[in-house]
Structure formats: structure tokens, C-alpha cells
C-alpha positions in Angstrom: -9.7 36.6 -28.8 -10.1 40.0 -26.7 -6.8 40.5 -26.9 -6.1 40.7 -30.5 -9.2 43.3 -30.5 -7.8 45.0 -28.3 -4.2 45.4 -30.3 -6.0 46.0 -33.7 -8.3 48.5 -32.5 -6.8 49.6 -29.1 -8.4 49.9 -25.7 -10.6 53.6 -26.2 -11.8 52.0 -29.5 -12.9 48.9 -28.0 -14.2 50.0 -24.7 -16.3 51.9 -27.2 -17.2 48.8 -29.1 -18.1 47.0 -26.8 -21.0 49.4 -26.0 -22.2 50.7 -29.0 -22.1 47.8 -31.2 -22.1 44.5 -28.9 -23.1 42.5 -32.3 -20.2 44.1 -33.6 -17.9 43.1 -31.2 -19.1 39.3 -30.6 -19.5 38.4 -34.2 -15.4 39.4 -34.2 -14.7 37.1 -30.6 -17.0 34.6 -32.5 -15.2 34.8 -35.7 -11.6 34.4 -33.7 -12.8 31.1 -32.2 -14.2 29.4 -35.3 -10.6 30.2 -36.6 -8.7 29.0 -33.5 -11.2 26.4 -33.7 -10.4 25.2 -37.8 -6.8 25.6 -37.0 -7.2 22.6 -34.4 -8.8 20.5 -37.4 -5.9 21.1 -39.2 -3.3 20.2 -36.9 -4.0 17.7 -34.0 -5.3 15.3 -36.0 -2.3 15.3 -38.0 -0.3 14.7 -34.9 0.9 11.5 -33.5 -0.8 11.9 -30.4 -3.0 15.0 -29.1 -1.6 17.7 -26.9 -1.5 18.1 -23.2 -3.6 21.3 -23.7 -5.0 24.5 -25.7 -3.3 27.6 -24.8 -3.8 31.2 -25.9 -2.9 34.5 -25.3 -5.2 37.7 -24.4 -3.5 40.2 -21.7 -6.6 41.7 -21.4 -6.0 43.0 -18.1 -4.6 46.0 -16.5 -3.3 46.7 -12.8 -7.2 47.7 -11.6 -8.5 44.8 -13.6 -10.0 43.6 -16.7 -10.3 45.3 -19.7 -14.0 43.5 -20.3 -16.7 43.6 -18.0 -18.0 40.1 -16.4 -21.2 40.9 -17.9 -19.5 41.7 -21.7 -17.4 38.5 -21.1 -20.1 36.3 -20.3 -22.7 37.6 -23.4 -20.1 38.2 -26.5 -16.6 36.1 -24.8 -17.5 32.7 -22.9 -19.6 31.1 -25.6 -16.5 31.3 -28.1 -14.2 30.0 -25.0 -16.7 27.0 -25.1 -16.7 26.3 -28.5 -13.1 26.1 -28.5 -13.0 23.9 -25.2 -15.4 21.6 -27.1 -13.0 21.1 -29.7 -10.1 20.2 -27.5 -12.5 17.8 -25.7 -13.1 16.2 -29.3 -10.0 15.3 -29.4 -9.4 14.2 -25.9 -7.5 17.7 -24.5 -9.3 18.3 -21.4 -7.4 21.6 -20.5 -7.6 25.4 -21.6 -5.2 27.8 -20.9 -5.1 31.4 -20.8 -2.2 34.0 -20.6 -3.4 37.4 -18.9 -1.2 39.4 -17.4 -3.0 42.1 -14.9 -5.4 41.5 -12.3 -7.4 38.5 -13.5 -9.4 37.4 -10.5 -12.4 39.3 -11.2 -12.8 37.3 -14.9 -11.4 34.0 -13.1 -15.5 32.5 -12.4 -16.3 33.4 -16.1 -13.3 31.9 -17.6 -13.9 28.3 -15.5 -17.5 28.1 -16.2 -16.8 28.9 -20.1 -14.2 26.0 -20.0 -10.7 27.8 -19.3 -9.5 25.9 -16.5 -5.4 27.2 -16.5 -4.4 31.0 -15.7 -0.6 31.9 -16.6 1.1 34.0 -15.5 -0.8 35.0 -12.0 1.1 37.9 -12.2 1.9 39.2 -8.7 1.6 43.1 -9.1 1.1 45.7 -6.5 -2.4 43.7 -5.7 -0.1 40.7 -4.8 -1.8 38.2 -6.0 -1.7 35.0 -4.2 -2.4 31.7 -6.2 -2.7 29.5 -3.4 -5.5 31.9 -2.4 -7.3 32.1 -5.7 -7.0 27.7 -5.6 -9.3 28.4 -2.1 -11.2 30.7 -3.6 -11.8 29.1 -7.1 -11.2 25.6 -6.1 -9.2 22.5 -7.7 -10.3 23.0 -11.1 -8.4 25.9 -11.3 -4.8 25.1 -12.3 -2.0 27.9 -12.8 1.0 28.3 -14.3 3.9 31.2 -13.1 2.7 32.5 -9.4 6.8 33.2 -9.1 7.1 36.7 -8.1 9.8 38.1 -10.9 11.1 41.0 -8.7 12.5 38.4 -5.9 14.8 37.0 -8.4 17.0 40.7 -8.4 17.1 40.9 -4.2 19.3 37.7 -3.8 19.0 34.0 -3.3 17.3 34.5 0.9 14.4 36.3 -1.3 14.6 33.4 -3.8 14.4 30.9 -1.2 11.4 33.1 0.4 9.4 33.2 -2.8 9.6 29.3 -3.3 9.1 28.5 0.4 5.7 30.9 0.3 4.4 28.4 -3.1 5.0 25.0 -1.8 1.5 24.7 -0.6 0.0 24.6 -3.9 2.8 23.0 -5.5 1.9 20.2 -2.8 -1.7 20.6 -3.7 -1.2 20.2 -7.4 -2.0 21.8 -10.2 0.3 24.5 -10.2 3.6 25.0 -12.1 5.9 27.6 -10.5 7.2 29.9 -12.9 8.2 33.8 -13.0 5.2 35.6 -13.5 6.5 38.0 -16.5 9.9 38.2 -18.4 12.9 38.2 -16.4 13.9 41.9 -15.3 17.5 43.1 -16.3 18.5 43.5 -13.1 18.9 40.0 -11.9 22.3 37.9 -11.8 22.6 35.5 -14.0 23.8 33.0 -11.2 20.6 33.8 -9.4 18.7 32.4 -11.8 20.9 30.1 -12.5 20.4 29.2 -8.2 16.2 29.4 -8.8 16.4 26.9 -11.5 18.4 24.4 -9.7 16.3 25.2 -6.7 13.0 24.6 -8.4 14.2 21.8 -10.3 15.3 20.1 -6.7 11.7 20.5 -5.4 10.3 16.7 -4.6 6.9 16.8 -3.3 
């Protein structure tokens, strides 16, 4: 929802928004979710059986954080992210996910409690994120997808092997699907990858 506010208006604009007309800006986050939420009543029910989970998109975070205060996100964000969670539980989807690049960890507390329970990509960054430290912090009910630093794929199967070694203890605490945490830079060997995927897929817990 922020996020396509955020590429319609860009950041200034919205920063701005946020500020000097709040009503403004949640009656559009509101109005995003009662879509996202009508184009769940068109869909799942038509399906043969209900997804494994929501998912959506937002990047709304930079290198130094989110784009949104906690406070913003919590008045004008979280009660659209529950509405929307309320409709997946309707039809038996107990699982939100979300996908923020950037430092997310100071939105990650607002996001559970408004029913977003899956962070992709847990981008690593020059803050390094660690997921296995944001599971301590945040506890089991946060589940992430990605955690795979990108950059290790280009310095050669030893930092491959490093990467996954340093993730196996929340791949053996579950809820966590290792996964590059952006697009794959142009720099790595195709049979690099082509070693982490066979690597990854080997993993038995």
C-alpha cells in the first residue's frame, strides 16, 4: 500500500503527505486494502483450494530505514494490514507476507501486531542484517523469506558454502526459506549458481 504512494507521488511528496494531510494519506492506504481486499473475493473463492498465503509488495525502505514512521504506520498503515489479514483468515490463509527491501527492523513489531507475519527479502545491506537474530528478537511468529546474502554468490563457491553454513540455524528452527536477498548481480558465474542451487536443494534438516 505505501509503496505504490510512494511510486505515484514519490518520497518528498509523500513525506509531505504524510504530515500535512494524514486523512489524506490513510483514506488512500485505506482505499488500497479494500481493493486488495475485493480482489481476494474475486479470486480465492473461485479456486480449488485457498493459497498458502497473501503476499505483497511495498519497498518502503531505504538503507537508514523506513520511509514511514512507526507512529504514521501504526495510525494511517496497520489497520488496512488488518483488514486484509482478516480476509485471508476468512478463507483459511493464516499468513501475510511482505516484500521490503531496506532496513525493515524498525517497522518489523508494527507489521506482526497488524497481522504481517513473513518479511522477504531480509535484505542484508551494509547494516547486515541477520535473520536468525531478528527470529530472537521478534520471535517464532516471524517467518522470512531470502536472508541469502546476493554478493557471496560472485566471490566463489568457499563464500557460498560460508553464506549457507551461517543460515542453517534458522533453517533448523523453521520458518525461514533461504533465498538471495535481491536480484542476482551480473557478476556471478552461472555455475556458481548453478553450485548454490544444488547446494540448497541438498540441505536435509
Amino acid at each position: 500500500m505505501m509503496g505504490w504512494i510512494r511510486n505515484w507521488m514519490g518520497v518528498v511528496n509523500m513525506s509531505y503527505l504524510m504530515f500535512d494531510a494524514p486523512d489524506v494519506y490513510a483514506d488512500m492506504v485505506d482505499t488500497l486494502a479494500e481493493l486488495s481486499c475485493w480482489g481476494m473475493e474475486q479470486v480465492i473463492p473461485r479456486m480449488k483450494s485457498p493459497p498458502d498465503l497473501g503476499f505483497g509488495w511495498e519497498d518502503i525502505c531505504g538503507k537508514s530505514g523506513p520511509l514511514v514512521s512507526p507512529d504514521i504506520f501504526r495510525r494511517h498503515v496497520a489497520p488496512g494490514c488488518r483488514r486484509m489479514r482478516d480476509k485471508l483468515e476468512s478463507y483459511g490463509v493464516h499468513m501475510l507476507g511482505i516484500d521490503s527491501d531496506g532496513l525493515v527492523e524498525p517497522l518489523i513489531k508494527d507489521w506482526l501486531d497488524a497481522g504481517v507475519n513473513l518479511q522477504f527479502p531480509i535484505e542484508i545491506g551494509t547494516w547486515n542484517a541477520d535473520p536468525m537474530e531478528l527470529r530472537k528478537k521478534f520471535g517464532r511468529d516471524l517467518h522470512v523469506v531470502g536472508g541469502f546474502n546476493k554478493l557471496a554468490l560472485e566471490r566463489g563457491r568457499p563464500a557460498i558454502d560460508a553464506e549457507i553454513e551461517r543460515r542453517m540455524p534458522i533453517m533448523q528452527d523453521g520458518g525461514f526459506i533461504i533465498l538471495p536477498d535481491h536480484l542476482i548481480t551480473p557478476g556471478t558465474p552461472l555455475e556458481d549458481y548453478k553450485y548454490y542451487l544444488e547446494k540448497v536443494r541438498s540441505i536435509r534438516l
